[in-house]
C-alpha positions in Angstrom: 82.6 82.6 96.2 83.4 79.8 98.9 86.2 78.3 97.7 86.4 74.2 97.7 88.1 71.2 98.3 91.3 70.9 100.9 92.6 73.7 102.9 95.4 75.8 100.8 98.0 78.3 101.7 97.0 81.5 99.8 99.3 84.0 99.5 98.9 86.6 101.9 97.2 90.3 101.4 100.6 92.1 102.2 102.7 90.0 99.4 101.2 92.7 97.2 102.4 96.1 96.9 99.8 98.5 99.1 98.1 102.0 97.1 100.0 105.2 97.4 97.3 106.9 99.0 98.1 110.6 101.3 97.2 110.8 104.7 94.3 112.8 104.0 93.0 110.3 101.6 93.1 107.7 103.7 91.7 109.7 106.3 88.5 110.5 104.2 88.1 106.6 103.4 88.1 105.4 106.7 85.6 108.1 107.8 83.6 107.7 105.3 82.4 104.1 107.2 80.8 104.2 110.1 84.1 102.0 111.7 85.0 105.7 113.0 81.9 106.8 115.1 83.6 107.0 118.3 86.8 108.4 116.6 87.5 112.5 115.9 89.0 113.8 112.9 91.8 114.3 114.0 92.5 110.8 115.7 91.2 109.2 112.5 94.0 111.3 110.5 96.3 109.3 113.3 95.2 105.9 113.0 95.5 106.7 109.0 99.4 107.1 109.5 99.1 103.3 110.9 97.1 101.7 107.9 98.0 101.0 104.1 95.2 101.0 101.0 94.6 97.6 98.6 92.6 97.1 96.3 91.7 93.4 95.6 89.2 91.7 93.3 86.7 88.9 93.7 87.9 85.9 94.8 90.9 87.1 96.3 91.8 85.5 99.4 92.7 88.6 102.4 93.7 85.7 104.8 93.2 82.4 105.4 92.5 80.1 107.8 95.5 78.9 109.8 97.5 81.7 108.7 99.5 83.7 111.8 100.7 87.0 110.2 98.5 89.3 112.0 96.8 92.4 110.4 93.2 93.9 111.3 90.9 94.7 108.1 88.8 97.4 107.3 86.6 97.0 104.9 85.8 100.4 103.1 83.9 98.8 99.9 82.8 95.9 98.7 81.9 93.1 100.3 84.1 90.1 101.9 83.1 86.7 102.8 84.3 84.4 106.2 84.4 81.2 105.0 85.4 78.3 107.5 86.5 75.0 107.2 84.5 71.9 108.8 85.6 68.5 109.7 85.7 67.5 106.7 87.7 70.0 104.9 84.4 71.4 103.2 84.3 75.4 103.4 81.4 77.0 104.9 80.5 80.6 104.4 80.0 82.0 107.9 78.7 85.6 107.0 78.9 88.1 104.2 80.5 91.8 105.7 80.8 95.1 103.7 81.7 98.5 104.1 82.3 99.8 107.9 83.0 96.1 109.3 86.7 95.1 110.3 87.8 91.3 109.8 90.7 90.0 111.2 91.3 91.3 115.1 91.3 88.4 116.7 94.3 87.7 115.6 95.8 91.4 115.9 94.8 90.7 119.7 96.0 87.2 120.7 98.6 86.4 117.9 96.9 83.0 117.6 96.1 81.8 113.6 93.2 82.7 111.9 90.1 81.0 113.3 88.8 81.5 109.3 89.4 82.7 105.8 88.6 85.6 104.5 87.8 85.8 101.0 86.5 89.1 98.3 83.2 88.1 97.1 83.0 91.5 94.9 85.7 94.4 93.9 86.6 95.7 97.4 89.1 98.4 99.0 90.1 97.8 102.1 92.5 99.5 105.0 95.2 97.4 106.5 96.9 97.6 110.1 99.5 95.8 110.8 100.1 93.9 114.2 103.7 96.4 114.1 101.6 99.1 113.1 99.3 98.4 115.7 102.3 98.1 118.2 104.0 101.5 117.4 100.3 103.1 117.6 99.8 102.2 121.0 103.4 103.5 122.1 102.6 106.7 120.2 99.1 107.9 120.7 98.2 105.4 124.3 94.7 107.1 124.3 93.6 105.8 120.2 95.4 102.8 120.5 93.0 102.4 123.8 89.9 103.4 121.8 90.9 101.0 119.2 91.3 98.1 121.4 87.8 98.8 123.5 86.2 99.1 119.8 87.6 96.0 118.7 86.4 94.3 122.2 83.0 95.4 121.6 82.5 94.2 118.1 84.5 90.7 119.2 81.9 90.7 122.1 79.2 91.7 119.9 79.8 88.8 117.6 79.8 86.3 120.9 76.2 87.1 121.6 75.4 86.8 118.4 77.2 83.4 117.7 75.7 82.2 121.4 71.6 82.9 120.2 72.7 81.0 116.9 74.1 78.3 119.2 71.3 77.8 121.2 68.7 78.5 118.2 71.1 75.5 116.5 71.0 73.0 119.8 67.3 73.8 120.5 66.3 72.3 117.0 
């Protein structure tokens, strides 16, 4: 569901209280999506350590727009929408993403507020790490934290190109 009218001020994901999940549940969830292709077992067992469990329903908003507490998303099931906001305050549904796909790096990286919302358009469970947590896994484990931060590049780059042939298909019209 887009949600309408004027921009709000949703209360954040990680107001509520996170799943008590063990490390080797959470390590089954997050390699069970194919996030973790260029991750071993046994690093995806670390990055676990970093990263709490919710479970949200429809409608629920993860993040919104404007918001600056920074935490990346992984999206284990279910399905999330992006939603931005246009001149006009009208909300735009930028792209559906399910299982496997991460929302919310961009602001993990730069620290700047979120460019969009992000909003549960079905039952979802997702995997949450924190810019801290992302912080003290870089000073522990250097070498994940580095595969991490490539992976995240690559999608963010990814989603340039794609955004770019859009652009052009847009401006060409």
């Amino acid at each position: 569901m887009v949600p309408t009218g004027p921009p709000t001020q949703a209360k954040g994901l990680l107001d509520r209280q996170p799943l008590s999940h063990g490390l080797l549940e959470k390590s089954r969830l997050i390699d069970a999506t194919p996030w973790t292709n260029d991750f071993s077992f046994d690093q995806i067992k670390k990055l676990a350590d970093f990263m709490d469990v919710y479970q949200v329903d429809p409608e629920t908003v993860i993040f919104g727009e404007g918001d600056r507490q920074a935490y990346l998303v992984l999206i284990v099931e279910g399905r999330v929408d992006v939603v931005k906001r246009d001149s006009d305050h009208r909300a735009k549904r930028i792209t559906t993403l399910g299982s496997g796909k991460t929302i919310g790096e961009m602001c993990l990286i730069d620290g700047e507020p979120r460019s969009a919302s992000a909003v549960a358009s079905s039952p979802a469970t997702l995997l949450v790490m924190t810019a801290e947590h992302f912080a003290r896994l870089n000073r522990e484990f250097p070498g994940i934290g580095l595969l991490l931060v490539l992976k995240i590049a690559k999608q963010v780059s990814q989603c340039l190109r794609q955004t770019s042939g859009r652009l052009i298909d847009h401006l060409g019209s």
